[in-house]
N, C-alpha and C positions, 0 to 999 in steps of 0.2 A: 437413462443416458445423460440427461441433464445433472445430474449428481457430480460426474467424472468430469465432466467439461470444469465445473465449480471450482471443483480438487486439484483440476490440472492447473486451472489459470493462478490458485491460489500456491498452488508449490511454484511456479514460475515465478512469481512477484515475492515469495519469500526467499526465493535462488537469486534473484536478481537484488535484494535489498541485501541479503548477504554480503554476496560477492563486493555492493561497494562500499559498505563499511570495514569491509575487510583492506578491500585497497584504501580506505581513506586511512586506516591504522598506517601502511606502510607508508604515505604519499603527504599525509597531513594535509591535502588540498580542502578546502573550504567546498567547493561544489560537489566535492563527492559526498560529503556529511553530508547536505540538503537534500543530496537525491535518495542516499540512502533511506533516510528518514522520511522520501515521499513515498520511497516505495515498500518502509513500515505498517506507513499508513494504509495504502494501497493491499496491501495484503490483510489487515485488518479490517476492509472494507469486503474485502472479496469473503473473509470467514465469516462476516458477517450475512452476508448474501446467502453464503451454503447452509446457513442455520436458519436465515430466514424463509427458503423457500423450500428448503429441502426437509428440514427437521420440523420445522413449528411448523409450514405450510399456512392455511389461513387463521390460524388461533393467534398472535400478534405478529404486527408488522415493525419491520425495525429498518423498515426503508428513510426516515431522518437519520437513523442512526448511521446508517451503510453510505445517506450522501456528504453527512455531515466528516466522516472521517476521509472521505474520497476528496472532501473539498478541501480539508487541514492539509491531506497531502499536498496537492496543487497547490498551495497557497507557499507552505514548505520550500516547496519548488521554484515558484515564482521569487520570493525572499532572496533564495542562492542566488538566482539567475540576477537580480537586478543587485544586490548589493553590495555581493559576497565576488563575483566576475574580476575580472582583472584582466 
């Protein structure tokens, strides 16, 4: 059951990064590109989870891996929010 939960959160965060680099194509806005690209990141963080816990289970851990890409996201984000603003 934990498997689908994984799958689910990670097709939301790849729906969700979609959608706003798609609007950033139409809109050209600068904070749409950051978020898109945190919630890149974010979805890369989450497939990283579903391979770590679900596929490899305890044979390697890729938990730096999983924080380190969750944190570039945030960081992404924070960038838009304070520079990029208007």
């Amino acid at each position: 059951m934990a498997a689908v939960v994984y799958v689910l959160g990670t097709l939301v965060t790849l729906l969700c990064s979609v959608l706003l680099l798609r609007a950033y194509v139409k809109a050209k806005t600068p904070l749409l590109l950051w978020s898109g690209l945190c919630f890149v990141c974010l979805t890369v963080a989450n497939v990283l989870l579903f391979v770590d816990l679900v596929l490899l289970e305890h044979e390697v851990t890729l938990y730096v891996w999983r924080l380190g890409a969750a944190a570039l996201g945030m960081m992404m984000l924070v960038y838009g929010l304070i520079f990029e603003s208007e």
